[in-house]
Every structure is written in structure tokens, then in C-alpha cells.
C-alpha positions in Angstrom: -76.8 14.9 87.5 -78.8 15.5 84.2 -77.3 18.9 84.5 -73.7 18.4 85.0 -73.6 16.1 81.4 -75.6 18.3 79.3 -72.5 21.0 80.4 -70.1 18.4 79.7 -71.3 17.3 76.3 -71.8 20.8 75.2 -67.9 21.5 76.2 -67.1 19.1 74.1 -68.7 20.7 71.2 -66.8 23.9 71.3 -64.0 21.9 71.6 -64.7 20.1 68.4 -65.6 23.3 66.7 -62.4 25.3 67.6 -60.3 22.4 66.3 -61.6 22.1 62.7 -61.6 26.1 63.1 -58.3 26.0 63.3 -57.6 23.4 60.4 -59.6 25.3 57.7 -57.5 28.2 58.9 -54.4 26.4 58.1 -56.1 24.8 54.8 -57.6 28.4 54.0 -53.9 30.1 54.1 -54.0 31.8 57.4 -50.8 32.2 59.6 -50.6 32.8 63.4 -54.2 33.2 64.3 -55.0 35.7 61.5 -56.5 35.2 57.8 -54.7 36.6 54.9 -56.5 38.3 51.9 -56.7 37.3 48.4 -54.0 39.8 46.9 -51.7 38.9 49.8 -51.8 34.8 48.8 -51.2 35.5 45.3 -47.8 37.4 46.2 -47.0 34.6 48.3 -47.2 32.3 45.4 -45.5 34.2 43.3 -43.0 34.8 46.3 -42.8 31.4 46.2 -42.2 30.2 42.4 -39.4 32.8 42.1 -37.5 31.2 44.5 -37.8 28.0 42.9 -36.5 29.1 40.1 -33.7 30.9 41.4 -32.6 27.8 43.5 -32.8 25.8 39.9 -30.8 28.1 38.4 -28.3 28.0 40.8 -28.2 24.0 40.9 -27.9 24.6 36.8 -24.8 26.9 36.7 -23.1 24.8 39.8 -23.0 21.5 37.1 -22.0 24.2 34.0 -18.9 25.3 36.4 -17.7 21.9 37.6 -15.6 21.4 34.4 -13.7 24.9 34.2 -13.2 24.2 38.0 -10.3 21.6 36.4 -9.0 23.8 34.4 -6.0 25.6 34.9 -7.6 29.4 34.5 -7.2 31.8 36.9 -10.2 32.7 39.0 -10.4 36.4 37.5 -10.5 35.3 33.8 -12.7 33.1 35.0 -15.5 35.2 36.6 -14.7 37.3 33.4 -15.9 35.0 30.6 -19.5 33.7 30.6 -20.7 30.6 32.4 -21.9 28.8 29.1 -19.0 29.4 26.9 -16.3 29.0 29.0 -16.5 25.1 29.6 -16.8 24.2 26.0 -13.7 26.2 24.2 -11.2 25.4 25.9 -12.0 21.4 26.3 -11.9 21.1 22.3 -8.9 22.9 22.1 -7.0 20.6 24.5 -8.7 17.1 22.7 -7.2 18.5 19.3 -3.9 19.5 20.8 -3.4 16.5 22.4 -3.8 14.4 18.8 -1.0 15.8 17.1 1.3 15.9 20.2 5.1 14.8 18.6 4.9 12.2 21.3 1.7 11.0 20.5 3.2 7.8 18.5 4.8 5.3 20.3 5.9 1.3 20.1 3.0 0.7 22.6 0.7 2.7 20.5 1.6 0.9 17.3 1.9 -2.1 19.2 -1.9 -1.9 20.3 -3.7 0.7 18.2 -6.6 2.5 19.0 -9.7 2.6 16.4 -8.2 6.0 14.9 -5.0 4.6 14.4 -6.0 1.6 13.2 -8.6 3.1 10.3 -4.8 5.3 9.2 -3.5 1.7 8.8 -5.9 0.3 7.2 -6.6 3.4 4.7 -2.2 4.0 3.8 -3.0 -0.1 2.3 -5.8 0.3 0.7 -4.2 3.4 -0.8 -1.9 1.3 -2.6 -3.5 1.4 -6.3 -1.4 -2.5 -7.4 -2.8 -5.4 -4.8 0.5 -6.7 -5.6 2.4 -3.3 -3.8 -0.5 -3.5 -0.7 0.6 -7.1 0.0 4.1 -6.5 0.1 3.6 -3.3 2.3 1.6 -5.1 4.6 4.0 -8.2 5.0 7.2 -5.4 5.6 4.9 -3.9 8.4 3.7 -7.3 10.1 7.7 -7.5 10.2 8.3 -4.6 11.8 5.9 -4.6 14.4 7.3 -8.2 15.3 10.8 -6.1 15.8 8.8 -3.5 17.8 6.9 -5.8 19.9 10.6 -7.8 20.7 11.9 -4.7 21.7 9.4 -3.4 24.0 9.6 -6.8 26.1 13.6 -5.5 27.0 13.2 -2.1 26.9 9.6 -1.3 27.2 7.6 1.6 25.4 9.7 3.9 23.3 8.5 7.2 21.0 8.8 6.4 17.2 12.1 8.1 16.2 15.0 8.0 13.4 16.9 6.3 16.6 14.8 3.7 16.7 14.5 3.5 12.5 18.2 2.8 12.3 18.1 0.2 15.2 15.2 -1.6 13.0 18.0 -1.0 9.8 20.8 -2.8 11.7 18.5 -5.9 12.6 17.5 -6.4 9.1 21.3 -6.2 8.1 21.7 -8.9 11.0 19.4 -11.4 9.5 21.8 -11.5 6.0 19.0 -9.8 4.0 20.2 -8.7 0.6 20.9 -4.9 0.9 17.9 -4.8 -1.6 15.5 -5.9 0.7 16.5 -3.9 3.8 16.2 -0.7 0.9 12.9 -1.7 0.6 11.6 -2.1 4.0 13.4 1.3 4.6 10.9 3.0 1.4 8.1 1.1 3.3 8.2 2.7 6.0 9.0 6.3 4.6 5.7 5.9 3.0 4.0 4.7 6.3 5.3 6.7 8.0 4.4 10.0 6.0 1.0 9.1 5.6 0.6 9.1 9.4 1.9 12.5 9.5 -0.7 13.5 7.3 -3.0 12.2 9.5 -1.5 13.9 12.7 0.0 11.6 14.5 3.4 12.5 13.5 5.2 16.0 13.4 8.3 14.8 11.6 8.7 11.7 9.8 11.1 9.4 11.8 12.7 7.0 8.5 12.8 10.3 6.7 16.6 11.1 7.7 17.9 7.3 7.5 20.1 6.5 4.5 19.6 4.1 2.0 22.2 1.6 1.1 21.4 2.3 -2.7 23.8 -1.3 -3.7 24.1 -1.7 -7.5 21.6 -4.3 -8.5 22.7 -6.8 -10.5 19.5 -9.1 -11.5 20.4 -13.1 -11.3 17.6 -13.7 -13.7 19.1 -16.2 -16.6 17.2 -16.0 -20.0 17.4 -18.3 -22.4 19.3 -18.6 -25.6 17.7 -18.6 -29.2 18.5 -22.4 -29.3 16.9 -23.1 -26.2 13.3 -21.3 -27.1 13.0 -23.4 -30.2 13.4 -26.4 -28.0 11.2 -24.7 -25.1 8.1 -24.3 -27.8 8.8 -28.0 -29.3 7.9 -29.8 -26.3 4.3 -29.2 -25.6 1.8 -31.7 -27.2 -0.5 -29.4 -29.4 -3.5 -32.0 -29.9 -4.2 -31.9 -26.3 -5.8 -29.5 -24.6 -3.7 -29.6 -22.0 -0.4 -28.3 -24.4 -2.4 -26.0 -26.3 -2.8 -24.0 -23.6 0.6 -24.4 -22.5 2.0 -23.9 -25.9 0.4 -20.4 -26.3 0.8 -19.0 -22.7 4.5 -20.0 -23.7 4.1 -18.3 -27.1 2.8 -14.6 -25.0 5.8 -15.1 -22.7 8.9 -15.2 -25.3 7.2 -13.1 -27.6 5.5 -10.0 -25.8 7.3 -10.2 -23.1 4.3 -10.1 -20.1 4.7 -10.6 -16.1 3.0 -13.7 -15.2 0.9 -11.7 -13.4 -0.3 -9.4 -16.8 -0.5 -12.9 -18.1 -2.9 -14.2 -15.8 -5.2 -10.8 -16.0 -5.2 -10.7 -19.7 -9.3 -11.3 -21.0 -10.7 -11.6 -24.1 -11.7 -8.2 -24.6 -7.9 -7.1 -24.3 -7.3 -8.5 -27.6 -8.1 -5.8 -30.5 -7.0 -3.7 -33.5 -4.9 -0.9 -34.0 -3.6 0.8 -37.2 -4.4 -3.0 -39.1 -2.4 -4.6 -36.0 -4.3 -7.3 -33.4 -2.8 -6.2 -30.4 -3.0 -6.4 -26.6 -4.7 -3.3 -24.6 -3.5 -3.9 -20.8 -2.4 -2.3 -17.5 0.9 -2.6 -15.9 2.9 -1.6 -13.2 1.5 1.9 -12.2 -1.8 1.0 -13.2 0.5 1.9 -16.9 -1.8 1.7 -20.0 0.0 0.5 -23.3 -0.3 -1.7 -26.4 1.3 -4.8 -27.5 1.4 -5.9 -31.0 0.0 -9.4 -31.5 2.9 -11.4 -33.8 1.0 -13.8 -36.3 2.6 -17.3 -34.8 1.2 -16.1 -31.2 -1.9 -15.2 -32.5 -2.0 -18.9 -34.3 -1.1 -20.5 -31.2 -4.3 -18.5 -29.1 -6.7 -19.5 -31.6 -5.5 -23.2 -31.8 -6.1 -23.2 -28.1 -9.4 -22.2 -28.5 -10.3 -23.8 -30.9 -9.1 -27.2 -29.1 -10.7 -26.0 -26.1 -14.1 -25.4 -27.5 -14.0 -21.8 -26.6 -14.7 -18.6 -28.4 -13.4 -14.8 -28.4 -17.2 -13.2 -28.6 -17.8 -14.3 -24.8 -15.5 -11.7 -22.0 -14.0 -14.4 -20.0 -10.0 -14.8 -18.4 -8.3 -15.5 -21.9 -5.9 -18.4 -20.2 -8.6 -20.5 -18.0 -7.5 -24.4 -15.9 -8.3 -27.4 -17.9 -9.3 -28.8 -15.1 -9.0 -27.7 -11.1 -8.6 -31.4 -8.9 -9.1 -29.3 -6.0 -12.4 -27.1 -6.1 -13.5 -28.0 -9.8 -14.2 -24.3 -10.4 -12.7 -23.4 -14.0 -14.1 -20.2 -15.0 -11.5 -17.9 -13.6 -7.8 -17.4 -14.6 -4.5 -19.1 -14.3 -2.8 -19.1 -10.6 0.5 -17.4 -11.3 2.2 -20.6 -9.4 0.5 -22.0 -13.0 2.4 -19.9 -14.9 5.9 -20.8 -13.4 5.1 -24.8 -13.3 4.8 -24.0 -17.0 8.2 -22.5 -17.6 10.1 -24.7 -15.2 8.6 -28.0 -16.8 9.3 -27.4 -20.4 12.9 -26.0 -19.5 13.5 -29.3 -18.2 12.2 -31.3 -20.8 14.1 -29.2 -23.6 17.6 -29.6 -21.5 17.8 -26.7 -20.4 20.5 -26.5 -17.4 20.3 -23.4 -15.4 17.3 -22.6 -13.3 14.5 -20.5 -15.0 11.3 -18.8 -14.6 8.7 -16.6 -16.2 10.9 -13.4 -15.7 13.2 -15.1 -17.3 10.9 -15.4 -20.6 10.8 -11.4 -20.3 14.1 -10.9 -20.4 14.6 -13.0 -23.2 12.0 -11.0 -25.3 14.0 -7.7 -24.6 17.5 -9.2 -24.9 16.3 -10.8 -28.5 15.1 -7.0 -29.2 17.6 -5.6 -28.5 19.9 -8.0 -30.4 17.9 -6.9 -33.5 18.5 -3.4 -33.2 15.0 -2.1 -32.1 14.9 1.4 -30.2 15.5 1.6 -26.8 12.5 4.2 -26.4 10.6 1.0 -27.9 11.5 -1.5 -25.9 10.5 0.8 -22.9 7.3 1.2 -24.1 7.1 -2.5 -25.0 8.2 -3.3 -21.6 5.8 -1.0 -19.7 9.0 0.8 -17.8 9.3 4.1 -16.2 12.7 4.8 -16.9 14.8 3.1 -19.9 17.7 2.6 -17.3 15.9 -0.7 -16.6 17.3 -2.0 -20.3 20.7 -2.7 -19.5 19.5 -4.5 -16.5 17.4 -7.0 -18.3 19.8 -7.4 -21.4 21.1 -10.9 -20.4 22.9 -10.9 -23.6 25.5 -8.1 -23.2 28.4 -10.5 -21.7 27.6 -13.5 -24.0 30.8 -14.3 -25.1 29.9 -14.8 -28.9 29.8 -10.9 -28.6 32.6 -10.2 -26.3 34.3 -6.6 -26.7 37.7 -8.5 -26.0 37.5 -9.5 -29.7 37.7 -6.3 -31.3 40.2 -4.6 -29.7 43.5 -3.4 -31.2 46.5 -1.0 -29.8 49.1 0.3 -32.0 52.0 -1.9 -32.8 50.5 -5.3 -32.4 47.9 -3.8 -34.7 50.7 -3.1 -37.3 52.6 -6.1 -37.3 49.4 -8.1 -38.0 48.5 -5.9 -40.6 52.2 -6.5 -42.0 51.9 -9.9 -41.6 49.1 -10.7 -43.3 49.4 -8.0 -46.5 51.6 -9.3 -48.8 55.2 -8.0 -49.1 55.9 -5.0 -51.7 58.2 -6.1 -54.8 61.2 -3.9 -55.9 62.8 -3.3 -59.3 66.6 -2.6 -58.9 67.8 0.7 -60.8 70.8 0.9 -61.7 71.3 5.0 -61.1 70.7 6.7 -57.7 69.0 9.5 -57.1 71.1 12.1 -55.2 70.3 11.5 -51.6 68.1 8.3 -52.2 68.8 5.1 -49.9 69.4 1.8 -51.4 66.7 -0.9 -50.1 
């Protein structure tokens, strides 16, 4: 019995011991029953790291292929061109193509920009150098995007051409807008549109090939008559503070003829001397630089203001400032140009004046009275701060005054003799008694 489990026990043993035998075997780097050297594992291991690396590569140049896979290259070009290069080219190619497609503007485009198109926008207003020009170009575009979006609710999304310029034309004509006005929106979006080209969304401007209706303008601005300025510059009260100012803004009006704007912009360090003369330094239309000689009774009238208003000329400050300002109590900045036209209209109606007036108005009186005096028409240009001296006839409010009709002076012929023979006195004749040979008895 003692015999029969000491053999058992020691069985067990050898069992024991062939088992772990065969796990350090395993552990060890043998392989069916045999154990390998020390040169043979290190080529296994480097066996095995190069195909790790091959199978990474592989993995890499599957994800590098997937984009040419869309493209439409043929698969021999493709095998030709290497596998790093050939996904990038052509995908830049086709983003850049795609921007300056002909087709690429349209009413749902403009409609809803994208950021691009909306920083084009933004940048053809800002490029407008007068604040005065980027708020009319921006109020003519708000209207024609209003035409655009109507339009796309009947006929949906349409590509940005002269056909659909000329529909925009016809509306405008629709509305009874002065043929002026539609002009203008036309110019507005000439410009718009040519800028966008530059940018590359457009090929070929669209407005470019739509005619203008060039009408003749004919400006309703009224001026005034000589009579009616003296009456105009009598009615403000000039102990007040209140009428000194008016008096003088008045004054700068009829006598250096300024847009209420330039009016409103003018400073105290505008004012200086040239060649013994105070004048005016300022900037026009067309950010336009010129001078404007200072007459003595509208410099009086400045420095009564100031002097009423307890102001002086040493500190740079808005030369025409509120008295007072009911609604935000802020005075230190210039006259509204709203300011400037309550001026004008009041003081017309207090002096009797009958037709209906404005600041322009004051302008045009300054270069009808000019020209009344005989002063150059290369300086009233100048003193106008005009591009062209065409605009003089259209400001002289004075040419069909009837005082100076051309009716007047005219003569023809025969009625021009008999007057003349009617108002000479008639010749006297001596009677002779003997005839020259020939001669007629009168």
C-alpha cells in the first residue's frame, strides 16, 4: 500500500515538471518541441518589425489615395504621378476654379451671402472716400436686394445678368421715380457690380451694357433775389445768442456759398491767411481741397458770435456749435445739417419770402450774384468746388429773370428802321430854284 502511493506521488512530479518544461519553452522562444538559437530570434524580430512597418505603410497610402479615388483621372495617369502629390494639385485647382465660375453670382447668393461675399460688400462701401456717397450707395443696394428678394419668391433663384438689370430698370421707371434717380441707381450698381468682378465673382459686369436715360436736368432749386437777402439777414436778433449764431451761419451761406454739410464740418482751425486775405481752407466733394476768401461783413458777423457766445478762435473746436441741445445736453460738437435748413426756412418766412427755399438755395444765390457781377467763370468753379464748369449754367437762377430778358433787345430789319425813323427828327430842305440835269424834285 505504502508502495503503490510513493509511485503515484512521484508520477505526479514528472508530470508537474514536464508541464512548466514546456511553458519556459514557449516563454524561452522555442517552437514545436525544439529551442531556437540566439541569432535565429533576433531575425525573427526583425522579421517581425518589418512587417509592421510595411502593413503601416500600406494603411498610410490607402488614406493618401482615398481623395484621387474621386477624382475624375484615369487610372494610368494615376499610377503614373506620385502618391503624395497627386491628391493636393488638383483639389486647389478645382476650389479656385470654382470661385470665379460666370455663374457663381446669383439672386440667392446676393440674397444670402456667404462671409467672402459679404467682406466684398462691406469693403466696395467702405471704399467710398465721402460718408455722404457710402450712405447713398448703401440705401440704392438695400433697394435692390428688396427687388431681388420679390422676385425670387415668383421666379426663384436666377444668375445676375444685363436681363435681369433691365428688369430692375423698368421697376424703378414703374414706381414714377424721376429719370434722375433711376440714372443713379443704374451708376450704383455699375460700380457694385465692377468691384465684384474684381474680386472674382463676376466675369462680365451685368449693368455694364444697360443704357442710361441721360434726361436733361433742370434743377428746381429757387434762389433768392437781392431784395430778399437784405430782408433774410435783417431778421435775426443779434444780442442773443441764439441769432448771432444764426446771423453768421446765414452770413457763410449767401456769401461763400458752402453745402450745409461743408458748413457743419467747418472748425476753427479752417479759418487762416493767405496773400493778406482771412480765408477758409476746406474739403469738398471729392475729398476737393480749395480756399475761400473770408468777406469783412462775414468775418464781423463770426466774431460777434463769438464774442456773444463767450468763445474763442485759439481753442480747435466745430466753428458753428448748439446753444443748447433739449434732447441729450451735449453741445461740444457741430450743427445737425437738419439745423442748418430750419435756419433758412425760418428767416425766409419771417422776411416774406414766398417760394419754398433751402440751404442750396443760399448757394445758388452766391453764384447767380457772381455771376451777375461779371466774375470768371473759371472763378466761380473754383469758388464752387466743381469738377466741370458746365455746372454754372445750372445753378445761375438768374438767367430767365425777366428784368434781363433777351426778348428786349432784339431788332429785325424794317421794324428796326421805321423806329429809328420815327424817333430821329425829320431832315429840312431848302427849295432851289435850278435843277440839276437828272436830279429829282423832293
Amino acid at each position: 500500500m505504502k508502495i503503490g502511493r510513493l509511485l503515484l506521488s512521484s508520477l505526479r512530479k514528472k508530470t508537474r515538471s514536464a508541464a512548466s518544461r514546456r511553458t519556459d519553452r514557449k516563454s524561452s522562444g522555442t517552437s514545436f518541441g525544439f529551442k531556437l538559437s540566439k541569432a535565429d530570434r533576433k531575425l525573427k524580430k526583425k522579421s517581425l518589425e518589418a512587417s509592421k512597418k510595411k502593413s503601416a505603410a500600406k494603411q498610410g497610402t490607402k488614406k493618401a489615395i482615398e481623395p484621387v479615388a474621386a477624382k475624375p483621372v484615369s487610372q494610368q495617369a494615376a499610377e503614373s504621378l506620385p502618391l503624395v502629390v497627386a491628391p493636393v494639385a488638383p483639389v486647389t485647382v478645382s476650389t479656385q476654379v470654382a470661385q470665379v465660375a460666370p455663374s457663381a453670382l446669383s439672386t440667392q447668393l446676393l440674397i444670402h451671402p456667404d462671409e467672402k461675399l459679404k467682406s466684398s460688400v462691406e469693403a466696395f462701401l467702405l471704399d467710398q472716400r465721402s460718408p455722404h456717397t457710402r450712405r447713398a450707395y448703401g440705401k440704392d443696394l438695400r433697394r435692390f436686394l428688396q427687388f431681388l428678394a420679390a422676385r425670387k419668391r415668383e421666379k426663384g433663384s436666377e444668375p445676375i445678368d444685363r436681363a435681369l438689370i433691365v428688369a430692375y430698370k423698368d421697376s424703378l421707371l414703374s414706381q414714377a421715380l424721376e429719370h434722375t434717380t433711376v440714372d443713379r441707381h443704374l451708376a450704383t450698381l455699375r460700380s457694385f457690380f465692377r468691384f465684384l468682378g474684381d474680386d472674382g465673382f463676376l466675369v462680365k459686369n451685368p449693368a455694364e451694357g444697360v443704357r442710361f436715360l441721360n434726361p436733361k436736368r433742370v434743377s428746381r432749386t429757387q434762389g433768392f433775389s437781392d431784395a430778399d437777402v437784405v430782408q433774410v439777414l435783417k431778421q435775426p436778433d443779434l444780442h442773443s445768442r441764439t441769432g448771432s449764431l444764426h446771423y453768421s451761419v446765414l452770413m457763410v451761406l449767401f456769401y461763400c456759398g458752402l453745402r450745409r454739410s461743408e458748413v457743419c464740418e467747418l472748425r476753427t482751425t479752417n479759418i487762416g491767411f493767405e496773400r493778406g486775405n482771412r480765408v477758409l481752407r476746406l474739403r469738398g466733394k471729392g475729398n476737393a481741397e480749395r480756399l475761400i476768401v473770408i468777406p469783412e461783413p462775414v468775418w464781423r458777423g463770426i466774431e460777434h458770435y463769438f464774442y456773444i457766445a463767450g468763445r474763442v478762435f485759439a481753442v480747435d473746436d466745430f466753428l458753428f456749435r448748439p446753444i443748447r441741445n433739449n434732447r441729450t445736453g451735449v453741445k461740444e460738437k457741430p450743427l445737425d445739417p437738419s439745423m442748418i435748413f430750419y435756419i433758412v426756412a425760418k428767416y425766409a418766412k419771417s422776411a416774406g419770402v414766398a417760394q419754398r427755399v433751402s440751404p442750396h438755395s443760399c448757394r445758388a444765390t452766391a453764384i447767380s450774384n457772381a455771376r451777375d457781377h461779371h466774375v470768371p467763370d473759371r472763378a466761380i468753379q473754383e469758388f464752387a468746388g466743381w469738377a466741370s464748369p458746365d455746372m454754372i449754367t445750372r445753378y445761375d437762377k438768374r438767367k430767365a429773370s425777366i428784368e434781363n430778358s433777351a426778348s428786349k433787345a432784339i431788332r429785325y430789319g424794317t421794324e428796326a428802321d421805321r423806329l429809328a425813323r420815327d424817333t430821329q427828327p425829320k431832315p429840312t430842305y431848302e427849295k432851289r430854284s435850278e435843277k440839276a440835269e437828272g436830279e429829282i424834285e423832293v
